[in-house]
FIVOZA-830907 format. One record per atom (N, C-alpha, C): x, y, z; residue in three letters. Coordinates in pm, whole numbers, plus 50000, padded with zeros to 5 digits. Each point is the difference from the previous one (the first is absolute). Layout:
XYZALA;...
//
This chain:
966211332519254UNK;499254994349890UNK;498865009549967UNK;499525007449900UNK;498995002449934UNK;499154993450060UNK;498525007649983UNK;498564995650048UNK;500004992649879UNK;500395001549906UNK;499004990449873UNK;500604986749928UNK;501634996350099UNK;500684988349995UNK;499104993050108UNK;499755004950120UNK;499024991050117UNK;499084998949912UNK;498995007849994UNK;499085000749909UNK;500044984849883UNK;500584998649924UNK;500274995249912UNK;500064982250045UNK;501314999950084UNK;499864984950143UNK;499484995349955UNK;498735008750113UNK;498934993750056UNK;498674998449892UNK;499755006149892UNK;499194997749935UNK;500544989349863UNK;501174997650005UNK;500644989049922UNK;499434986350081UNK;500665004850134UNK;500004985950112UNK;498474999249977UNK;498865007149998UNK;498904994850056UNK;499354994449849UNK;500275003649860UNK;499754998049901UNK;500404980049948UNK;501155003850095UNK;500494981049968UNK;499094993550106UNK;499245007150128UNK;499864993250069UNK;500654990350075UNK;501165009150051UNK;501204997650110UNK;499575007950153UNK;500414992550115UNK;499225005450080UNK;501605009150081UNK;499655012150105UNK;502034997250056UNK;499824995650026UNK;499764984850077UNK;501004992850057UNK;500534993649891UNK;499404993649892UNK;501274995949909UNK;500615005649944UNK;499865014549999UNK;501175007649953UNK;501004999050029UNK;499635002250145UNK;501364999150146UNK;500384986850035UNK;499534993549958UNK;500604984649997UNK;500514995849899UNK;499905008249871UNK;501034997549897UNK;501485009349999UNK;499245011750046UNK;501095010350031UNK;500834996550115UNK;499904993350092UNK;501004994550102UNK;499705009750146UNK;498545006650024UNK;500205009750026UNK;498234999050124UNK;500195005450050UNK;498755000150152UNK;498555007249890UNK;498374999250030UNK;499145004149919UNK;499835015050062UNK;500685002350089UNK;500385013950062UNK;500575007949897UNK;501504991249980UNK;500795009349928UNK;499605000649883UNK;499304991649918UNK;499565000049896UNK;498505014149957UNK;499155000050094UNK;499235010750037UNK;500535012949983UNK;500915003550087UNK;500595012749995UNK;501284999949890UNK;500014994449900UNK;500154999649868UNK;498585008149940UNK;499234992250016UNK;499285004949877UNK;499225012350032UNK;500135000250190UNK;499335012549995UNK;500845013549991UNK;501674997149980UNK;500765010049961UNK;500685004750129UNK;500284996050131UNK;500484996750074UNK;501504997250016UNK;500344995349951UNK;501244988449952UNK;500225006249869UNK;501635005549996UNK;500355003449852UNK;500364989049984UNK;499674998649835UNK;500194987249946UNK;501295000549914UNK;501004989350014UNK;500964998149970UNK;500014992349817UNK;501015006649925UNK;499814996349854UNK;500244983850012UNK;500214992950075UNK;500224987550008UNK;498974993750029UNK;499125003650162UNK;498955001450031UNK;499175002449866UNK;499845011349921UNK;499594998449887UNK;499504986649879UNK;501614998450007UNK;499864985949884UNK;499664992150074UNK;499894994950129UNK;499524990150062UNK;498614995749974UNK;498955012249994UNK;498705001050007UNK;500044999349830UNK;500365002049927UNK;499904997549873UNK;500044985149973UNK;501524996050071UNK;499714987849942UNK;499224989850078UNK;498985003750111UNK;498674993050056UNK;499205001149870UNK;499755015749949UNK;498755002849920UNK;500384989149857UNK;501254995850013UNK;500504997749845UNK;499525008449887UNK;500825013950057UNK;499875011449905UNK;501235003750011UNK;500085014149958UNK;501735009249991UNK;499355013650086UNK;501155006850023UNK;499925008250062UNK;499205012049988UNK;500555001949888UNK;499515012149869UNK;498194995449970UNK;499524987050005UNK;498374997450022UNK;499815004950153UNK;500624998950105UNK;499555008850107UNK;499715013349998UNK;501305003549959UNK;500045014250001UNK;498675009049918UNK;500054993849838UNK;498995006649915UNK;498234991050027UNK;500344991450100UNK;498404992849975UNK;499305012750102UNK;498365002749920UNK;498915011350031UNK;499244989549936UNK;498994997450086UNK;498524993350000UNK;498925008550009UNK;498935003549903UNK;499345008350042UNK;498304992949919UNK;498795001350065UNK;498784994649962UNK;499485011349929UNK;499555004649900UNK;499345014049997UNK;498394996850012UNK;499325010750013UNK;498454996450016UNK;499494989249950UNK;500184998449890UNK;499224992049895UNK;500204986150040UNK;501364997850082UNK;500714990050028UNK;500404987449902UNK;500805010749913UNK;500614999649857UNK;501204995450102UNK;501444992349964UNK;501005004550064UNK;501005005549932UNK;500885003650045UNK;501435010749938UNK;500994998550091UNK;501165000749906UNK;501245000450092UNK;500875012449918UNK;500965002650091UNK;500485011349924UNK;501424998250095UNK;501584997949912UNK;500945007250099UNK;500655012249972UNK;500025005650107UNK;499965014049960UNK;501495005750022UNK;501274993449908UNK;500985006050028UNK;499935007049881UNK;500905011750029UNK;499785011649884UNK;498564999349873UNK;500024997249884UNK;499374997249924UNK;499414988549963UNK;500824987250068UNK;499814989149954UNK;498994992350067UNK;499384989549896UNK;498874994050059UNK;500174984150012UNK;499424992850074UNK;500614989549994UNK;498884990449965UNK;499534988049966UNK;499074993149879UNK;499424995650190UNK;498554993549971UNK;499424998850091UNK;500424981249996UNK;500644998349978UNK;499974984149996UNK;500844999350157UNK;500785005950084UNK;500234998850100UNK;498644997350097UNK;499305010950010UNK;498715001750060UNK;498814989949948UNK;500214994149853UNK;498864987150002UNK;500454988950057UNK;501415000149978UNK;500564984250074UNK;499434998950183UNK;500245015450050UNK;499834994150112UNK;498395000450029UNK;499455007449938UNK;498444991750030UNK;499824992149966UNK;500594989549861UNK;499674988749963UNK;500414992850089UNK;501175000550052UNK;500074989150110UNK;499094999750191UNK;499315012549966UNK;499345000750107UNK;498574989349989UNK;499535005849866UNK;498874990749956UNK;500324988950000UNK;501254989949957UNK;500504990249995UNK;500014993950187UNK;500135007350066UNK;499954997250151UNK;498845004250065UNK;498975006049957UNK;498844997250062UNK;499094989649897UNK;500374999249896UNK;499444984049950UNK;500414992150062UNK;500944994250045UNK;500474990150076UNK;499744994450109UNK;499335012450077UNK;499545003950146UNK;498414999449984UNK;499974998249909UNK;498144999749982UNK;500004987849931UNK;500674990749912UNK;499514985650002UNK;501264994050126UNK;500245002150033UNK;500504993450177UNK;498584997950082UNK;499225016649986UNK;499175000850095UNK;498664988949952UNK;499974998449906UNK;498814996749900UNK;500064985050009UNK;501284995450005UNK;500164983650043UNK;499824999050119UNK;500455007750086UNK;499804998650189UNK;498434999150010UNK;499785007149907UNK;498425003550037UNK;499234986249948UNK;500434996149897UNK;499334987649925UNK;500454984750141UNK;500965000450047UNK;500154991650045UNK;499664998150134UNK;499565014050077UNK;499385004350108UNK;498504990449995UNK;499045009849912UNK;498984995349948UNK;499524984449973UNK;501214996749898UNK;500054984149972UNK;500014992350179UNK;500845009350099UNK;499304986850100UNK;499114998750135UNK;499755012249944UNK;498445003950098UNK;498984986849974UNK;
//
């Protein structure tokens, strides 16, 4: 496997905010073996492939071409870089939108625990 298919994984996986073990518990698979996946360890099998795609509920070809990059300004950009072609950043807003969508969630969770903590002091 390419450094920049691992590469890619793991900064997909951590973008949905998937941890391995549910990788490897969706993948059918130890958080071992799942590890030395992403650290490039383990050639990864084109099946193996679509597997992790269809965790990300993406395609393959979004593995392959997804590049995340912050630039200074911390503007963001995406770029896939097969031959010439570029690919629209709406891959790369979905999955931060759903990140924001899951740390909102996690912050009025916390915000009621906290209200109801309080409430019985």
């Amino acid at each position: 496997m390419t450094a920049g298919i691992k590469e890619n994984i793991k900064n997909i996986r951590e973008l949905k905010n998937y941890t391995q073990e549910y990788m490897a518990e969706r993948l059918n698979i130890s958080q071992a073996a799942y590890s030395k996946i992403e650290k490039g360890k383990t050639e990864i099998t084109l099946l193996k492939l679509q597997e992790i795609a269809t965790v990300f509920e993406i395609t393959i070809e979004d593995i392959l071409q997804f590049k995340n990059d912050l630039s200074s300004t911390g503007k963001k950009t995406s770029e896939c870089g097969i031959e010439t072609r570029h690919c629209s950043n709406h891959f790369v807003e979905q999955l931060y939108k759903d990140k924001i969508m899951l740390l909102e969630r996690l912050l009025e969770k916390t915000e009621w625990e906290l209200k109801r903590y309080t409430a019985n002091l």
